[in-house]
C-alpha positions as CSV (number, residue, x, y, z in Angstrom):
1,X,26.5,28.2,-131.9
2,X,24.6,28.8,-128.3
3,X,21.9,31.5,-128.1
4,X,23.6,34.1,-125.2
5,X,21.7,33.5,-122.5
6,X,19.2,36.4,-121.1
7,X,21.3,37.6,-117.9
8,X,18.3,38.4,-116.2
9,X,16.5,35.0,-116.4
10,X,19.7,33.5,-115.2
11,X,20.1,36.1,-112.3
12,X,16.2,34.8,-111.2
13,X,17.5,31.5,-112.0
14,X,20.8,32.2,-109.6
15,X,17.9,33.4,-106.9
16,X,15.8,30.9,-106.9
17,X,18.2,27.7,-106.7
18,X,19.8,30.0,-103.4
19,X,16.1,29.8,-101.8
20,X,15.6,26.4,-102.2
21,X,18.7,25.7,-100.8
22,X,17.6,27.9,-97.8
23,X,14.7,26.4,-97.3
24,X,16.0,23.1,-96.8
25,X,19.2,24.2,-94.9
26,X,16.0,25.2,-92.5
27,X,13.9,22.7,-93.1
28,X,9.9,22.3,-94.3
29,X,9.1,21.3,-90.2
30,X,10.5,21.3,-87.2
31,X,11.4,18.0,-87.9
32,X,13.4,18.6,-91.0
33,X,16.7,20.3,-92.0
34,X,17.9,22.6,-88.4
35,X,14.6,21.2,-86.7
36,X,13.8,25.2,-85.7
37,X,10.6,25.2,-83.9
38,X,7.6,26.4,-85.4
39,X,7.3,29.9,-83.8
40,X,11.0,30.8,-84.5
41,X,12.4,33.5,-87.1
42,X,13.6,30.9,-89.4
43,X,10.2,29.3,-89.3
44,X,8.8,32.7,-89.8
45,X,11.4,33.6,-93.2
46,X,10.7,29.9,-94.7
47,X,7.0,29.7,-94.4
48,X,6.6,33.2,-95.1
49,X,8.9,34.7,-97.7
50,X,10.7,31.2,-98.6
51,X,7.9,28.2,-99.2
52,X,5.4,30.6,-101.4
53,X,8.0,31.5,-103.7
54,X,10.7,28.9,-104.2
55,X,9.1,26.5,-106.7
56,X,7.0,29.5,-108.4
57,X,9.6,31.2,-109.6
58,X,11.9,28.4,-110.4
59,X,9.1,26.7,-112.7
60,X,7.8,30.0,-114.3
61,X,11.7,29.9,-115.5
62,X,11.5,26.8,-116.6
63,X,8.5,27.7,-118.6
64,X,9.7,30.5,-120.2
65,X,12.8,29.3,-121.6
66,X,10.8,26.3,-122.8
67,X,8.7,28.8,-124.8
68,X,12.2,29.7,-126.4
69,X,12.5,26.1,-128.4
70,X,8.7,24.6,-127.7
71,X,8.2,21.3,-129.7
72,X,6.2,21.0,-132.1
73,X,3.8,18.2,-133.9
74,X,6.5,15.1,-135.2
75,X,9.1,16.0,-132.9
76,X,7.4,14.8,-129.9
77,X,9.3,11.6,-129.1
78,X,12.6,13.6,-129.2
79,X,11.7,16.2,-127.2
80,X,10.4,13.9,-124.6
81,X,13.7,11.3,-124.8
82,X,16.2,14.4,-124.2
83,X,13.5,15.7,-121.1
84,X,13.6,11.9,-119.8
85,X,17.5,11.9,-120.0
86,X,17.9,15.1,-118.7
87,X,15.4,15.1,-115.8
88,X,14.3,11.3,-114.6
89,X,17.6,9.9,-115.1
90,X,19.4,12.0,-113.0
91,X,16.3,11.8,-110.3
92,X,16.7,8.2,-109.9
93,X,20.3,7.6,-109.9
94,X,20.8,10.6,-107.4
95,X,18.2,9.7,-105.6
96,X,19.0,6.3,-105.3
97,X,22.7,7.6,-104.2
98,X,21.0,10.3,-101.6
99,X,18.7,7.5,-100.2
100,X,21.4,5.4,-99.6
101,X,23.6,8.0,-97.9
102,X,20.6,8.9,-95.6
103,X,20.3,5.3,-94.6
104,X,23.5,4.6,-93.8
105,X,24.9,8.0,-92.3
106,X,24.2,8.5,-88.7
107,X,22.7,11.7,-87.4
108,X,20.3,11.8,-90.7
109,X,17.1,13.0,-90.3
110,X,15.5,10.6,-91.9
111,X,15.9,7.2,-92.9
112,X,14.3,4.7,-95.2
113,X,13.2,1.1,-95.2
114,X,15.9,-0.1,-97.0
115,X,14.2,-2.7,-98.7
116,X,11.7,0.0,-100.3
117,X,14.6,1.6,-102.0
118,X,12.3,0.4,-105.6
119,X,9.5,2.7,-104.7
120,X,11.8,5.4,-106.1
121,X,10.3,4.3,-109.8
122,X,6.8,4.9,-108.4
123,X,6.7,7.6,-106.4
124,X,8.3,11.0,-105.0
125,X,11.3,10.9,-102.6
126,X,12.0,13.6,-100.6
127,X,13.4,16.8,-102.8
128,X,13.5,14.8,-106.1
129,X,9.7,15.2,-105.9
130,X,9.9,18.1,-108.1
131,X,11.5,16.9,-111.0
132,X,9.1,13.5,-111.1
133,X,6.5,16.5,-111.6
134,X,8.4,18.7,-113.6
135,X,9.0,15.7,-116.0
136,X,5.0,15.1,-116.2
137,X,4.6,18.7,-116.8
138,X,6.8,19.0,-120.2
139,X,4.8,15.8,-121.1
140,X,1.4,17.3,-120.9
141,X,3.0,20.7,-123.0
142,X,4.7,18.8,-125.4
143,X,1.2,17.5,-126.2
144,X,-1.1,20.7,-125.6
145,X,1.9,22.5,-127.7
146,X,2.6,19.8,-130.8
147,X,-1.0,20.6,-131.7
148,X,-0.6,24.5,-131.5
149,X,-3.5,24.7,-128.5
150,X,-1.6,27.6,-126.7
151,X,-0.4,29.6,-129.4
152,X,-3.2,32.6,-129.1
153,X,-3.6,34.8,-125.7
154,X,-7.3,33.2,-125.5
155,X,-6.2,29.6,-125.3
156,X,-3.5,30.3,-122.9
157,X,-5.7,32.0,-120.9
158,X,-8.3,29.0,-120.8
159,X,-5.6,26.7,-119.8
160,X,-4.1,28.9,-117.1
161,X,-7.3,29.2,-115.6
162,X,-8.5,25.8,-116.1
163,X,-4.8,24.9,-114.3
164,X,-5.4,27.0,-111.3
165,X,-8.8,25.9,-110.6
166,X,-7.5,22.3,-110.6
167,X,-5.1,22.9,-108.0
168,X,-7.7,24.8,-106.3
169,X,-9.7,21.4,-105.8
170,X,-7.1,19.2,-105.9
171,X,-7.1,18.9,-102.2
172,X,-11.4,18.6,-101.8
173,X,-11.5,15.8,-104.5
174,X,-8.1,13.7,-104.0
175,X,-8.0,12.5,-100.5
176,X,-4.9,13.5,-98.6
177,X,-3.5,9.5,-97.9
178,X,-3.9,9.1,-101.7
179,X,-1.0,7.2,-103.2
180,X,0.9,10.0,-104.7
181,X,2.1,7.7,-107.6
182,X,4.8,9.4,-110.0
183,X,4.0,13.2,-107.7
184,X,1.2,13.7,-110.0
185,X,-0.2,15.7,-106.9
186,X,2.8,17.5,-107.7
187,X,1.8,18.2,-111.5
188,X,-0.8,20.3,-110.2
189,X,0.9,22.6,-108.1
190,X,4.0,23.2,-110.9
191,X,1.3,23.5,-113.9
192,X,-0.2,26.7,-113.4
193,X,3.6,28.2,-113.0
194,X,4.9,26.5,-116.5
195,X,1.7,27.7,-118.2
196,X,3.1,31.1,-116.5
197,X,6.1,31.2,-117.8
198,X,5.1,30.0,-121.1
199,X,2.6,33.1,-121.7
200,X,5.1,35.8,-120.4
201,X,8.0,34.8,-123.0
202,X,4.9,34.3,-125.8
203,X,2.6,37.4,-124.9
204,X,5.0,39.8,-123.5
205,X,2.4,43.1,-125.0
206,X,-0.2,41.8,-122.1
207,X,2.4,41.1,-119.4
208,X,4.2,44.9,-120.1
209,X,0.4,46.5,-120.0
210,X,-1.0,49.2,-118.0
211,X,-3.5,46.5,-116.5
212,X,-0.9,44.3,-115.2
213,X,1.7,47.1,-113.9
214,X,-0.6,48.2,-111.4
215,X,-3.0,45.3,-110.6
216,X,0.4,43.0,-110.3
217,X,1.3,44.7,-106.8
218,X,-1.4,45.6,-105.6
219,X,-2.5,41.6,-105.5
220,X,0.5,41.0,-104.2
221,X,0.6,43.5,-101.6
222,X,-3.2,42.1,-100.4
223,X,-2.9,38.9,-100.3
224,X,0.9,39.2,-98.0
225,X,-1.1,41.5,-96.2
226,X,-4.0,37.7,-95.6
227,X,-0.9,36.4,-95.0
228,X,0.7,37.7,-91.7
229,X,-2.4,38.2,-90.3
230,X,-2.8,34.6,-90.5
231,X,0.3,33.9,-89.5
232,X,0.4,36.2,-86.5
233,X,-3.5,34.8,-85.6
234,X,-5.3,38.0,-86.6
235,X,-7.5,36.2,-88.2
236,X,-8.9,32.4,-88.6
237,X,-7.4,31.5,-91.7
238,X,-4.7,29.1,-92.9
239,X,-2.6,30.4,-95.6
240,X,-0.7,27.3,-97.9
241,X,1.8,27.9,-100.6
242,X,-1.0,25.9,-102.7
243,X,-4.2,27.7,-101.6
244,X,-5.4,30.5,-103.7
245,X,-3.6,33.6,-101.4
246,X,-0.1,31.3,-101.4
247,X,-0.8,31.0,-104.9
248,X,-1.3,34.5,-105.7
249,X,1.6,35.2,-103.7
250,X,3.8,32.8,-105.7
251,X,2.6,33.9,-109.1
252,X,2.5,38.0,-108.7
253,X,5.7,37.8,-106.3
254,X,7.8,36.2,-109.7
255,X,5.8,38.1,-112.2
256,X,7.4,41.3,-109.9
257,X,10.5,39.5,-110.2
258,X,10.1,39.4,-113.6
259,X,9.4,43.1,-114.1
260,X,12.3,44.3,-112.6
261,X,14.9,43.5,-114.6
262,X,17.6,42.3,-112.4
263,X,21.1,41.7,-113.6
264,X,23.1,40.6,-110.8
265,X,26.7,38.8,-111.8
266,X,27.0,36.0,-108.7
267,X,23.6,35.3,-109.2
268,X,24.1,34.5,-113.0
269,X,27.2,32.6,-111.5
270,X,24.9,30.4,-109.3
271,X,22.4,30.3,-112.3
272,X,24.5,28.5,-114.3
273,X,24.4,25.4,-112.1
274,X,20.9,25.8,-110.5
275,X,19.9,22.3,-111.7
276,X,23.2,20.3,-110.1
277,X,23.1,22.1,-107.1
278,X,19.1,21.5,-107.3
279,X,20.2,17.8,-107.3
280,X,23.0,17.3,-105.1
281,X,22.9,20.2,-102.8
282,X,20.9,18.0,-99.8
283,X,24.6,16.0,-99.5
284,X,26.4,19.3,-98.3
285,X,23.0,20.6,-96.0
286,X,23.0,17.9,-94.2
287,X,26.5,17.2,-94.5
288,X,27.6,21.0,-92.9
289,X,25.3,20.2,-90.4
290,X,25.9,16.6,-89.5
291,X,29.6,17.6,-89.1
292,X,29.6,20.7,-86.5
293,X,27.4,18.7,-84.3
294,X,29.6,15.9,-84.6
295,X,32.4,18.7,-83.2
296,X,29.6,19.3,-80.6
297,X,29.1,22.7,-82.5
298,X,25.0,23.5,-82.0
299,X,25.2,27.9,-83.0
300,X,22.5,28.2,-85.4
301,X,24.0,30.9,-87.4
302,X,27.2,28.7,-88.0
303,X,25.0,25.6,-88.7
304,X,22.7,27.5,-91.2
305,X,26.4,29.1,-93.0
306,X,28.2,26.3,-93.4
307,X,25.0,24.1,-94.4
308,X,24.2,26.3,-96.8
309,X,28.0,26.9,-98.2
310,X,28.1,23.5,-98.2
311,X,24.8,22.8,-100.4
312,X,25.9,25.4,-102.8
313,X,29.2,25.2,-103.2
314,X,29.2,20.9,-103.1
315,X,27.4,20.5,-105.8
316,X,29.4,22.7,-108.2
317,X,32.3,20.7,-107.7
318,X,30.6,17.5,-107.9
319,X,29.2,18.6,-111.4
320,X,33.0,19.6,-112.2
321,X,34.3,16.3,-111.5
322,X,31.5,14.1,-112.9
323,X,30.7,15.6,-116.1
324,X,34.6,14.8,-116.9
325,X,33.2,11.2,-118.1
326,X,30.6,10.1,-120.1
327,X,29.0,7.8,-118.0
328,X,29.0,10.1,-115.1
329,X,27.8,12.9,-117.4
330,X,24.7,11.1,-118.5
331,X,23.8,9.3,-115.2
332,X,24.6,12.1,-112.3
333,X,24.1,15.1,-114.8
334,X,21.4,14.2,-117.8
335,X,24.1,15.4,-119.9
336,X,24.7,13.1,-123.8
């Protein structure tokens, strides 16, 4: 029998599978998804509110309900055969099937070298980058966690912080043309968010204290503050989702999330198919979009609607329909 899932978890769950759709229903540049320009309002909501949060909060998730069921020493090999199902199998088959698509639909936004379709195996593509890293991430825990490294506040903490600086210099010591092979780049941005997500579900006395209920917002509140007075030119600074004020943003914005409980029905809804829409929502975004312009329809509010209607809702009926047969199940889904 299934544990009952923790409403709450799903509802951030449900929340943060909506953002990422958003945010690439707008696109990461003005060359991507709507191609808004860079000074627009939609610009504005994703690099602001959208880009620092998305991936946080959807990995600190992932992170805590790995904590649930960690592996431990002997059980290693399983734990990363079912991850290598779930996630890289799925990955390469759908992003084989979205590369394909891109290349041969017109009005794409971008388009491949057909004959590089292989370098899937090696490195990220597009969206899909996420669960290359994700992948690389469990393998690191399932090894850091077999041989019970994190299971006192003191060691957790030392990894944490060890994670964060690593991000920190990722950028000054791995130069930026680097061969991103298997988005271990990647690794380093998601690690610090897992290692998140493990210590809130394993240390909740320290997450519920005094200490973090008011230093929590007020971090939060600073560095959004650093923030738009970068983004409005106050002040000479450049503020990335991967630098330390992005960072902060990312990490005290879902530990806020966190706090508060939320139990929201049609988010749980959503929740419960975050990783297939996750997977197959770019189809319906660019497919809403691709469409009304075909009908010679350019209103950005009924491009960014039905875009994002269609990158939600696609996606649960494509999971509906595939996971009706085994071989489907496994290969689209990650589902035995």
């Amino acid at each position: 029998m299934k544990a009952q899932k923790d409403t709450t978890i799903e509802t951030l769950r449900g929340a943060a599978i909506i953002l990422v759709v958003i945010g690439h229903v707008i696109g990461s540049a003005s060359d991507a998804g709507m191609k808004v320009s860079d000074d627009s309002f939609l610009r504005y909501i994703y690099c602001t509110f959208i880009d620092p949060i998305q991936m946080p909060l959807f990995t600190v998730i992932a992170g805590w309900v790995y904590s649930l069921r960690p592996t431990v020493y002997g059980k290693i090999n399983d734990f990363l055969l079912k991850k290598m199902l779930r996630i890289l199998v799925p990955m390469l088959v759908v992003g084989m099937w979205y590369f394909l698509v891109q290349y041969f639909t017109p009005g794409t936004n971008i388009k491949g070298n057909l004959s590089e379709i292989w370098k899937l195996l090696l490195f990220p593509y597009t969206l899909y980058w996420y669960l290359y890293s994700l992948f690389l991430v469990f393998v690191i825990i399932a090894f850091i966690d077999s041989f019970n490294k994190m299971n006192n506040f003191n060691n957790w903490l030392i990894i944490f912080n060890v994670s964060v600086f690593i991000l920190l210099i990722r950028d000054v010591v791995i130069p930026f043309e680097s061969p991103n092979y298997f988005s271990y780049k990647g690794v380093m941005y998601l690690f610090p968010c897992f290692i998140l997500g493990v210590g809130l579900n394993r240390f909740k006395e320290f997450f519920q204290g005094q200490i973090m209920k008011y230093s929590i917002p007020i971090i939060l509140v600073l560095c959004v503050i650093i923030q738009q007075l970068s983004w409005f030119k106050v002040i000479d600074y450049t503020v990335y989702k991967d630098t330390i004020v992005g960072l902060l943003i990312g990490l005290t914005g879902t530990l806020m999330l966190f706090r508060f409980r939320l139990e929201i029905n049609r988010l749980v809804w959503f929740g419960g198919f975050a990783y297939s829409i996750y997977l197959f929502h770019g189809f319906g975004t660019s497919g809403g979009r691709i469409i009304l312009k075909r009908f010679d329809i350019h209103s950005s509010a009924l491009i960014f609607t039905a875009s994002l209607t269609a990158g939600l809702l696609l996606p649960i009926v494509t999971e509906k329909i595939l996971e009706q047969f085994k071989i489907t199940r496994l290969l689209f889904l990650g589902k035995s």
